[in-house]
Structure formats: C-alpha cells, structure tokens
C-alpha positions as CSV (number, residue, x, y, z in Angstrom):
1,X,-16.7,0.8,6.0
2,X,-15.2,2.1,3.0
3,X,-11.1,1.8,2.0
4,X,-8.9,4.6,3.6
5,X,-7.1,5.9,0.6
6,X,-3.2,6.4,0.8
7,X,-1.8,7.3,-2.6
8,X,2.0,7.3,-2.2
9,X,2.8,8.5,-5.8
10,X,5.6,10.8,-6.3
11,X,7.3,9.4,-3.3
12,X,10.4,7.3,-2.8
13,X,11.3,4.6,-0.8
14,X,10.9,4.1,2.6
15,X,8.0,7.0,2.4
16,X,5.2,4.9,0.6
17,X,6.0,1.8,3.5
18,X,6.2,4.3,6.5
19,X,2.7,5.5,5.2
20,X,1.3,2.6,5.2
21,X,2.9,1.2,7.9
22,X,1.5,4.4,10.3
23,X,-2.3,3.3,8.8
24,X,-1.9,-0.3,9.9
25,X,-0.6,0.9,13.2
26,X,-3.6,3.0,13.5
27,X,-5.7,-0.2,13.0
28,X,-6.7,1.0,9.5
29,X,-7.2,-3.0,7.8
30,X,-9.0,-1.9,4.5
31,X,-6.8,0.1,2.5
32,X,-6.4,0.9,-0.9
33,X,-2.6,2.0,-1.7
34,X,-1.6,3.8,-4.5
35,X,2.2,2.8,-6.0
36,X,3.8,4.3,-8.8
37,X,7.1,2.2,-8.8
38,X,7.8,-1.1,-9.2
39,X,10.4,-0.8,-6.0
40,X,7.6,0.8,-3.8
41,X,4.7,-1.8,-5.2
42,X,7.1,-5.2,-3.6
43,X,8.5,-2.9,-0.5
44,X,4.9,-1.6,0.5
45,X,3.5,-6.1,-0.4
46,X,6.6,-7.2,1.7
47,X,5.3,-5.2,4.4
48,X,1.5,-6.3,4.2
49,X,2.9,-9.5,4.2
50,X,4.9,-9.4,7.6
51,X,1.9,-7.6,8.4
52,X,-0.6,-10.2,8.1
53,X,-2.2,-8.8,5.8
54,X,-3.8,-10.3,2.3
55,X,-3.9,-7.9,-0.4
56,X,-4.4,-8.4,-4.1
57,X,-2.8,-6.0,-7.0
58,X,-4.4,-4.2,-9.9
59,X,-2.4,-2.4,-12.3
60,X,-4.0,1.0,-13.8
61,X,-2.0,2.9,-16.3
62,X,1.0,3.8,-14.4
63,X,-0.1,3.1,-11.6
64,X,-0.2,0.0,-9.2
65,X,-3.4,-0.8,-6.4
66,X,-2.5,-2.8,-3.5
67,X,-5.8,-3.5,-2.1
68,X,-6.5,-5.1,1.6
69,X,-8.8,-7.5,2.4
C-alpha cells in the first residue's frame, strides 16, 4: 500500500491538523504530510502523537515531511 499524500502547504492553522485529522479518521495510517510552517509542522506532530501515531520528519527545501509509520 502506498502513502496517501496530503500536502497542506499554503494553509494556516487549524486547516493542515483538520486534514490530517479527517485521513486518520478515515483509517488512512500511512501518510505522507506535507508542512510548510514551522507552527503547522508541531500542531499537525502533536496530533499524530495523541493519535498514536509514530512518524518521523524530513526537511526538503521549504518544506517539512511528516511521514507515518
């Protein structure tokens, strides 16, 4: 199964967590998010967090990857 995509940039707080947060809801587990603030990168990891959820970060350009195990 491949990583559902949700690229959140351009978007402002609480947008990028609701996203994510409908994906999760929708039992979507393997995600690769798309951040391009530092506020969205630690509200959209606090939320994988009280989600469960491991994830690990990869910075590209502007750009932040929040990707789910």
């Amino acid at each position: 199964m491949s990583k559902k995509l949700i690229d959140t940039s351009g978007l402002s707080c609480p947008q990028p967590v609701l996203l994510v947060k409908q994906a999760v809801e929708a039992g979507d587990k393997d995600l690769d998010i798309i951040v391009d603030t530092e506020v969205a990168r630690e509200n959209v990891g606090k939320f994988l967090k009280k989600a469960g959820l491991e994830y690990k970060e990869q910075e590209d350009g502007q750009q932040y990857h929040l990707l789910t195990k």
